[in-house]
N, C-alpha and C positions, 0 to 999 in steps of 0.2 A: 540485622539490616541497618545499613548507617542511614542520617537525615540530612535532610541536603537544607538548606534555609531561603524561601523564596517570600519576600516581602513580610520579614519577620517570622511566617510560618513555618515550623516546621515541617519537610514532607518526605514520605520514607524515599529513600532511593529501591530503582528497581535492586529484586534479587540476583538477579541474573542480565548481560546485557543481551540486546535483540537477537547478534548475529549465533551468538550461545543457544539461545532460546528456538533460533528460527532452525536450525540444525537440529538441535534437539528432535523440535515439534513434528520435520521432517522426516526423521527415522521412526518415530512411532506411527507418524503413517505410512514409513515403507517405501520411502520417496529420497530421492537427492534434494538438500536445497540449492533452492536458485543461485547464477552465477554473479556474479555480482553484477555484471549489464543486466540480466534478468530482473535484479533489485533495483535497477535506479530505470529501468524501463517501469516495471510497475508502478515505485512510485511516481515516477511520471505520470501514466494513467489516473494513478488514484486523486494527483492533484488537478488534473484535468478535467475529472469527473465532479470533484468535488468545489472546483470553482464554477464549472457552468451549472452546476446542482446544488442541493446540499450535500453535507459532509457523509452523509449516511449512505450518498452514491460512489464514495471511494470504493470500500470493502470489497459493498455488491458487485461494482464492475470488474474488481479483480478475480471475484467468484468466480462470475459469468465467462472471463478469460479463462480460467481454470474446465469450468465446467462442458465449455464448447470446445475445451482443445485448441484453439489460436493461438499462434505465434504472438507473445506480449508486443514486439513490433508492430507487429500488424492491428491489434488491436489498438495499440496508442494512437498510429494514425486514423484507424476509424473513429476514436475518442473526441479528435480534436479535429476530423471534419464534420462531425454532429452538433463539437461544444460551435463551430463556425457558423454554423447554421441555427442554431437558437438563437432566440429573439434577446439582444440583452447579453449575451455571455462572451461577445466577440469585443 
């Protein structure tokens, strides 16, 4: 694994890059990965989630999209008519 040098430190590069890894990660659970609008909808979400919350509500909300079945569309605009409605996040 090469090091990549960020403010002097040394630090490993990943093994593998994301879209490698997320394929991968895909087929061992038996699944297609995401399309690539599928990837930049979730990250959408995730940053949505994790600006009106903390960082720890990215993930989760992607789970939650996963785990209820919703169109990532749909849930992104459910994401950011919630994050519009907290107090603070708009």
């Amino acid at each position: 694994m090469a090091a990549l040098h960020w403010r002097g430190a040394a630090v490993a590069s990943p093994a593998v890059d994301a879209t490698t890894w997320i394929e991968q990660f895909a087929r061992a659970l038996g699944t297609e990965a995401p399309s690539e609008e599928d990837k930049s909808t979730l990250l959408s979400l995730a940053s949505v989630a994790a600006n009106a919350s903390e960082r720890l509500a990215a993930p989760i909300c992607c789970w939650l999209v996963a785990r209820a079945g919703a169109d990532p569309e749909d849930a992104l605009a459910a994401a950011r008519d919630l994050a519009a409605r907290v107090p603070g996040t708009s």
